[in-house]
N, C-alpha and C positions, 0 to 999 in steps of 0.2 A: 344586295345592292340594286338598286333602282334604276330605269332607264339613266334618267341627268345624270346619276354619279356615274354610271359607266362611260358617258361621252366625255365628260369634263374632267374622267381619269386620262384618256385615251390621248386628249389636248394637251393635258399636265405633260404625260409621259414623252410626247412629239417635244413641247417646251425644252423641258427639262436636256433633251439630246440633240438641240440647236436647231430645229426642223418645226418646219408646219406640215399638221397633223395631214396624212393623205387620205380625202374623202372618195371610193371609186364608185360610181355609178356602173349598176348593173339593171338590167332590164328582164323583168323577170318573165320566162316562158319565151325568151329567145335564144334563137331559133325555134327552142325547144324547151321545155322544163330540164332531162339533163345537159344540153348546153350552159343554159343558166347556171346550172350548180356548179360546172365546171368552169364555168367564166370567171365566179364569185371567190370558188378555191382557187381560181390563177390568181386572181386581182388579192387576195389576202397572200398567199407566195409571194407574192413579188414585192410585198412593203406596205399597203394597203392598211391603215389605221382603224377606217371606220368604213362599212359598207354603205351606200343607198341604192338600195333597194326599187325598182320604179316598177309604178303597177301600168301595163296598157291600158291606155282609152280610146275610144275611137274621137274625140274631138280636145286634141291635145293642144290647148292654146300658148303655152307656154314651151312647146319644143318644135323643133326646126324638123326638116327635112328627113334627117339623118333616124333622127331618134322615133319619129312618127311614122318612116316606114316600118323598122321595127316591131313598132307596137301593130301597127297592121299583120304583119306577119305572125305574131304572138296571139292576137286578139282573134287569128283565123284557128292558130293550131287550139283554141280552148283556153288562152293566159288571160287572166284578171286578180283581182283583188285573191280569189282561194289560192290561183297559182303561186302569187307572194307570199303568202302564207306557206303554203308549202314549201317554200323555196328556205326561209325563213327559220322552218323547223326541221329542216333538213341539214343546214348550219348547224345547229345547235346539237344536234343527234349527233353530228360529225366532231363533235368537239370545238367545234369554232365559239372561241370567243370576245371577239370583238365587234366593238356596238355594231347594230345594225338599226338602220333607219329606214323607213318606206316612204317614199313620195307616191302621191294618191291625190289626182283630182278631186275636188269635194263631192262631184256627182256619181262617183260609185262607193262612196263612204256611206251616203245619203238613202242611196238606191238600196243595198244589200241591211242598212238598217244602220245606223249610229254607234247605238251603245254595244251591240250586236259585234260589230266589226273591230271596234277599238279593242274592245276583251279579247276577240278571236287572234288579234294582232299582236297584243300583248301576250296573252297565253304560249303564244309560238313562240314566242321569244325575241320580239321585236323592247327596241330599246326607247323608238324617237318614231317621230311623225314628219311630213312636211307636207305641206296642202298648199302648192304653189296658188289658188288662186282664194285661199282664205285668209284676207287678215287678222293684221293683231285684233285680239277684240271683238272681231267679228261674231264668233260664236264661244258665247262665256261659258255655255253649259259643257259646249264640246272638251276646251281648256278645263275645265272644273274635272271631268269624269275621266281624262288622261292624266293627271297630277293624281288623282285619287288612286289610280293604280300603278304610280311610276314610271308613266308612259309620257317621256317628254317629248315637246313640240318644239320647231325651228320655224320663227316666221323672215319671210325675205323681205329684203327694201332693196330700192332702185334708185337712181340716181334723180329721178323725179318725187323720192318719198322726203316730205316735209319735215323736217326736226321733228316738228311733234310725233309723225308715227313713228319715225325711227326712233324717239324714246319708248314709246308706247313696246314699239318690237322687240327692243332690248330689253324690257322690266318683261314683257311677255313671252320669251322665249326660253324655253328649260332645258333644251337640247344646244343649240348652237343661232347665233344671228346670220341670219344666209343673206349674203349680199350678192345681189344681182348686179356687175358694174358696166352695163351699158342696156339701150332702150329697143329690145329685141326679143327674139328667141335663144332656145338653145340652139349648138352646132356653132364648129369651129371657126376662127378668123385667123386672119392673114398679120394679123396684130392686134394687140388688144383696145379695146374700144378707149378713146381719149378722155381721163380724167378719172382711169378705172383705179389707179395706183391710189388716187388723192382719194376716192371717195371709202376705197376700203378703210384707210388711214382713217378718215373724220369717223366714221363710225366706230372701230374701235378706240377711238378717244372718248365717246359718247357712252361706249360701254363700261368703261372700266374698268374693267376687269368683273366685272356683273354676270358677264355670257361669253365665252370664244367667240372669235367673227370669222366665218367662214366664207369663200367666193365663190364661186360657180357659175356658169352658162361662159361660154366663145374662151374656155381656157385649152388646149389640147395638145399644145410643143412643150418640152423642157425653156424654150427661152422664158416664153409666155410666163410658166410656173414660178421660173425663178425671179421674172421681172416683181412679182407680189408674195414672192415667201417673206421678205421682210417687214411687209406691213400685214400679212395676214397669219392667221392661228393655225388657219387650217383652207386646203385649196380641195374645190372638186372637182371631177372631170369625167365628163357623162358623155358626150356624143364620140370623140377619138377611141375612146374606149370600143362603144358599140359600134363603130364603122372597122375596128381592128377585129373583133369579134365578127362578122360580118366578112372580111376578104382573108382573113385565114387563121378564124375558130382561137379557142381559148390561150393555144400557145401565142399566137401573135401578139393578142390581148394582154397577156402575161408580160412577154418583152415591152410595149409601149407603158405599160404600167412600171414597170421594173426603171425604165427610163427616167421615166415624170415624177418617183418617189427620191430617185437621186438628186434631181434639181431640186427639190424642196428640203434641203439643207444651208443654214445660213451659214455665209460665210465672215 
């Protein structure tokens, strides 16, 4: 089974049991490499559908406050792309198996080597890709040599992306449609960004059932979750997560996850 079949099982299975699928964000080499592992076995305990993965950068354009100190933190004790890797095949060794995804700015893909990195990622047992600052299209070869090995990609849209890329991203995405539904970073809000509901909605219209549409960035409360489990396939939740990981380690992280998997039940 190929990376996209195992996400688009994962989505089926969420479907199928009235629920959008639970995407948790994990940051790999925080605190620690074994925190990490331990963060990833709570966060799959506690209902956790499909893992992402996140590699530290030191110039993290697309994450907030939260998630960017982190990665400093990771990026001091030795976490980058091998960490994730490791992290990765250490899931798998463990018997874990549900999909796992890595998000990876394009500049340490670039940097440690391309083809290099994709195989090394895949090898480990990674299922999907997400390269928040690469779009659709952007790089055909990258798309061409990740399908060659079963290593599917998720590209985002925003509430400022044009019809046309948002179809381009839908025919382009082999993992999942990441929708980004407000004009920001990652890290939590006090509510969800205005017209977040309606844009999930028009894009899985747009899919058709082609790709899952998943949401992510400023989701982090049960209300939040449950305000978009009925128009979305599948929700993620990346900063609440590492700030619970962060003031009291994987159990806490466990319980807010265990939370946020319950609201993503329709009713």
């Amino acid at each position: 089974m190929n990376g996209a079949q195992r996400i688009r099982r994962a989505f089926d299975v969420a479907a199928a049991e009235g629920r959008s699928a639970f995407i948790a964000y994990v940051l790999s080499g925080y605190p620690s490499e074994a925190d990490g592992l331990a963060a990833a076995e709570a966060a799959l305990a506690a209902g956790a559908d499909v893992l992402e993965i996140g590699v530290p950068f030191s110039d993290p354009l697309a994450d907030g406050p939260t998630i960017a100190a982190a990665g400093r933190v990771a990026l001091a004790a030795g976490g980058g792309l091998p960490s994730a890797q490791r992290l990765v095949a250490s899931l798998r060794e463990r018997g874990h198996e549900a999909p796992i995804l890595v998000m990876s700015y394009l500049n340490p893909i670039l940097a440690a080597g391309e083809h290099e990195t994709i195989l090394a990622l895949r090898a480990a047992g990674t299922d999907g890709l997400v390269v928040p600052d690469l779009p659709a299209g952007a790089s055909g070869r990258l798309e061409r040599l990740a399908a060659s090995i079963g290593l599917a990609i998720s590209f985002l849209v925003t509430p400022n992306t044009s019809p046309e890329r948002i179809e381009l991203a839908v025919r382009a995405s082999t993992g999942f449609v990441y929708v980004v539904p407000l004009l920001g970073v990652t890290g939590t809000r006090d509510e969800l960004a205005a017209g977040a509901r309606d844009l999930v909605a028009s894009v899985h219209e747009v899919s058709a059932g082609r790709a899952p549409v998943a949401a992510g960035f400023g989701l982090g409360t049960v209300e939040q979750v449950a305000e978009l489990t009925p128009v979305a396939d599948g929700l993620v939740v990346g900063s609440a997560l590492v700030a619970a990981l962060r003031d009291g380690g994987p159990r806490r992280m466990g319980d807010l996850a265990r939370s946020l998997a319950s609201a993503m039940t329709r009713s």
